[in-house]
Structure formats: C-alpha cells, structure tokens
C-alpha positions in Angstrom: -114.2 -42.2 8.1 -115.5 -42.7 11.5 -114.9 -40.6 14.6 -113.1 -41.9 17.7 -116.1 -40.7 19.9 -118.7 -42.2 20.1 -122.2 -41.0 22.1 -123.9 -37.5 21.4 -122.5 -34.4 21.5 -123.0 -33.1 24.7 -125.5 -30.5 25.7 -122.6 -27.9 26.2 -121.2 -28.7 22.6 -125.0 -28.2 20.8 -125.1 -24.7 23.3 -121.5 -24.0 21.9 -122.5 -24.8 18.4 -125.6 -22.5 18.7 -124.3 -19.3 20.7 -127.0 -20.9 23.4 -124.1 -21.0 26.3 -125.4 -18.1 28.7 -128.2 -16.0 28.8 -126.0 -13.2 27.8 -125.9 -14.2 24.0 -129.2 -13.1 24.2 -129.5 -9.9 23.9 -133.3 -9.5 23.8 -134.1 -12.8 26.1 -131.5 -12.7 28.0 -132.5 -16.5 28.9 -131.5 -19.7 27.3 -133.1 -20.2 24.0 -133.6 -24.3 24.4 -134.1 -26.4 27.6 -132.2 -29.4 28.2 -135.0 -31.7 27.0 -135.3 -30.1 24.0 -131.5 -30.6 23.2 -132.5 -34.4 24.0 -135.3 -34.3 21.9 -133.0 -33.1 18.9 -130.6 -35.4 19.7 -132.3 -38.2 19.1 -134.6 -37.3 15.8 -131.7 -37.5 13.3 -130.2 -40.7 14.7 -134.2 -42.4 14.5 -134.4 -40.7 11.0 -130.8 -42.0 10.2 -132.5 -45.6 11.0 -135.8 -45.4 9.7 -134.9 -44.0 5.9 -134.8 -46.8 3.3 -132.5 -48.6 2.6 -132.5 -50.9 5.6 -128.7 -51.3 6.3 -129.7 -54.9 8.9 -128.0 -52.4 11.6 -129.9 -49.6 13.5 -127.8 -47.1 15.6 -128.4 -45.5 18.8 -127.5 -42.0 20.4 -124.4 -44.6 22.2 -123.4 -45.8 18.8 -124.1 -43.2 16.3 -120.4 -42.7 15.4 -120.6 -39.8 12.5 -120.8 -36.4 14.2 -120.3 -33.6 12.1 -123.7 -33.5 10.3 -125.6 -34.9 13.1 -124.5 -31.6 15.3 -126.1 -29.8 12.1 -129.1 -31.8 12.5 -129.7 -31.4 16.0 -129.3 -27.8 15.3 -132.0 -28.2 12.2 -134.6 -30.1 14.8 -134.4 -26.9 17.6 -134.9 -24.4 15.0 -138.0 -26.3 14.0 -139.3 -26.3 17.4 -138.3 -22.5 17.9 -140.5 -21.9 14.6 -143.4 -24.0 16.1 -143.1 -22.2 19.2 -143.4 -18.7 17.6 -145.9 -19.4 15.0 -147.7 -20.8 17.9 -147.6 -17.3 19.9 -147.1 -14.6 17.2 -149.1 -11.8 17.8 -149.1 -8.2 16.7 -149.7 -6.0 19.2 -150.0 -2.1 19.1 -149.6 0.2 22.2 -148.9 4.3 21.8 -149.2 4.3 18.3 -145.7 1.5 17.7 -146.8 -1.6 16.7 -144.8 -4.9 18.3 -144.2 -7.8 16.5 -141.6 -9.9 18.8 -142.6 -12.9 18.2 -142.4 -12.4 14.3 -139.5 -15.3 14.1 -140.8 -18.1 12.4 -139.3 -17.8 9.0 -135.8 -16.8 9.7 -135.9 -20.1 12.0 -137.8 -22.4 9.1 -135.2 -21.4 6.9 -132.3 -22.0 9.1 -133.9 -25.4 9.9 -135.0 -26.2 6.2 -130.8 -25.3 5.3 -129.6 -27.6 8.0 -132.1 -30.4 7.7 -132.0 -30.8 3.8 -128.0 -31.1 4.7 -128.4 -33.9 6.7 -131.3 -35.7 4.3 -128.3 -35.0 1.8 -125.5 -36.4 4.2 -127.6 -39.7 4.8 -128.8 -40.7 1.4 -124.8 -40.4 0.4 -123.8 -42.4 3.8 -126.2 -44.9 3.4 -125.0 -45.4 -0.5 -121.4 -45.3 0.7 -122.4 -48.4 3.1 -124.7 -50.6 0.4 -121.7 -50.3 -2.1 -118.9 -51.3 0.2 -121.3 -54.1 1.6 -122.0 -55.3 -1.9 -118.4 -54.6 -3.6 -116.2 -54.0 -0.5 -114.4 -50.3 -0.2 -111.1 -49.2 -0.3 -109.2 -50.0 3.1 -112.6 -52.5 3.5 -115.8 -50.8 5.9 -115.2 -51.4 9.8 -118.6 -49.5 10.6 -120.5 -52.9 10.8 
C-alpha cells in the first residue's frame, strides 16, 4: 500500500535511522559520520535505481514522488555505508608507534557487509514492487492499483 507522505525522508529521519544524530554517538569520532550531501547523494541513488531497472513501468519517480518509504530508508542507509567503505579502503593504513600497532581505519568490511545486507534488500524489494505493478497493469489487483 502506498504511504501518505510523499518526498524523502528527511536528513534528521536517515541520522535517526543510523544513530548519526550528534557527535556524541560517536564515541571514537565524536563527529558526524555523513555530511548533508552525502545524505543527498543516497537519497537519490535508489529512487534512479528504482527507475532505471528493467522493466520499464512508462512512469519514472522522483525523490517528490517516490511514495514507498520503508525500504528506500534501508537503501539510503545501504548507499552511505558504501561510501563509508570507499572512504576507509581509500585511507586504511597500518601504522605502528611504541611497539602497538594502529589500524583505525580498518572498517571497510563491516561497512561492505552492512551495505551488501541493506542493498540486496532493496534489489529484492524492487524486483517484487515492480512485478506487483506489471500484474495489476496487465490483470488489475485487488481494490485496483492507484500508484499510476
């Protein structure tokens, strides 16, 4: 069913969603883990990857239309861990000083993983959306489709 809202979750909602609110969820950091644009950027990968995956539904959303919200929040979570992996296989470096060797930037995997979890969740979520909207288009649904 579709949501009442429409537009993108809002930057404090994806913050929410990842503990990213304040710099005091992070312990280590104790920054912000992801800039605004970055939220942006995420925002509006899954809605482009929502349009751009066969089939062709003869409708292409935007961020203002996109009405199902629930697995695009996942997704946008999926995109910033994949650009949190980037960024820290980008400047891992092991380091040794006094005989302890320092590995903080050693994060890459945990994030893939998260990110590979969230995004194959979403690939899932829009191959069964998009069949959902071919078959009620072709045979008409239960209650008939308002999304078009």
């Amino acid at each position: 069913a579709l949501t009442s809202r429409l537009g993108p979750p809002s930057v404090a909602e994806v913050r929410l969603h990842l503990r990213d609110s304040s710099p005091a969820e992070s312990y280590l950091l104790n920054r912000l883990r992801f800039d605004d644009a970055e939220i942006a950027l995420a925002t509006v990968r899954p809605v482009e990857y929502f349009n751009e995956v066969p089939p062709d539904l003869g409708r292409h959303y935007t961020t203002s239309s996109f009405p199902w919200r629930h697995f695009w929040l996942d997704a946008i979570a999926g995109n910033l861990f994949l650009m949190a992996a980037e960024q820290f296989r980008a400047n891992q470096l092991t380091y040794s000083a006094g005989g302890i060797q320092v590995e903080d930037q050693a994060k890459e995997q945990p994030y893939e993983q998260a990110a590979a979890r969230r995004m194959q969740d979403w690939r899932d979520w829009v191959r069964r959306k998009k069949a959902e909207i071919n078959m009620n288009a072709c045979f008409g649904g239960i209650g008939g489709y308002q999304g078009f």
